[in-house]
C-alpha positions as CSV (number, residue, x, y, z in Angstrom):
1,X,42.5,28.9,-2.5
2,X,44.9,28.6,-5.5
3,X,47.4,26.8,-3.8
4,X,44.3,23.8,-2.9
5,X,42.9,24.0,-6.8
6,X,47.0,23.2,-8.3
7,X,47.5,20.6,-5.5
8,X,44.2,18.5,-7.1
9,X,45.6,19.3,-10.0
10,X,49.3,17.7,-9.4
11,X,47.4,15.0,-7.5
12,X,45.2,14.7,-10.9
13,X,48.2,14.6,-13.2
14,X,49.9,12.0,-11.5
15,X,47.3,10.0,-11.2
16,X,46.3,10.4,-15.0
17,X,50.2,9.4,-15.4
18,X,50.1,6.2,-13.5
19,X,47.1,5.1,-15.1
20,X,48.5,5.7,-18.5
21,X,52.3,4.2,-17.3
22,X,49.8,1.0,-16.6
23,X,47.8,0.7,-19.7
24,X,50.6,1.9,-22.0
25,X,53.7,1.5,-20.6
26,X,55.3,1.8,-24.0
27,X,54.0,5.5,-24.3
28,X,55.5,6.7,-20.9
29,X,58.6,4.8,-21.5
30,X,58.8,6.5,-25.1
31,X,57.8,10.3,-23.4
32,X,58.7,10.2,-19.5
33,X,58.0,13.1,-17.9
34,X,56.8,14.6,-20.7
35,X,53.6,13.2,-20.7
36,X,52.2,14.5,-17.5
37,X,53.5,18.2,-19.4
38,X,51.0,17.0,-22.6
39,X,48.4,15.9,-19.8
40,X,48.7,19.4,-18.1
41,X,48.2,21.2,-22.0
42,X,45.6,18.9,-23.5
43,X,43.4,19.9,-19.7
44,X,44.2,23.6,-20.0
């Protein structure tokens, strides 16, 4: 059951990171990785 609710999650995150990579490119260039690690805080 936990291991279905964190792979939506992943699936979440890296969808919420291709979204942003396509409106703001110049935010995930600037942060990388690091903003699907703010995306996973800010939803905690």
């Amino acid at each position: 059951m936990q291991l279905d609710s964190d792979q939506e999650q992943s699936s979440f995150l890296y969808s919420f990171g291709q979204v942003t990579s396509f409106i703001r490119p110049d935010i995930c260039k600037a942060q990388g990785i690091d903003r699907q690690v703010e995306a996973k805080r800010l939803l905690s």
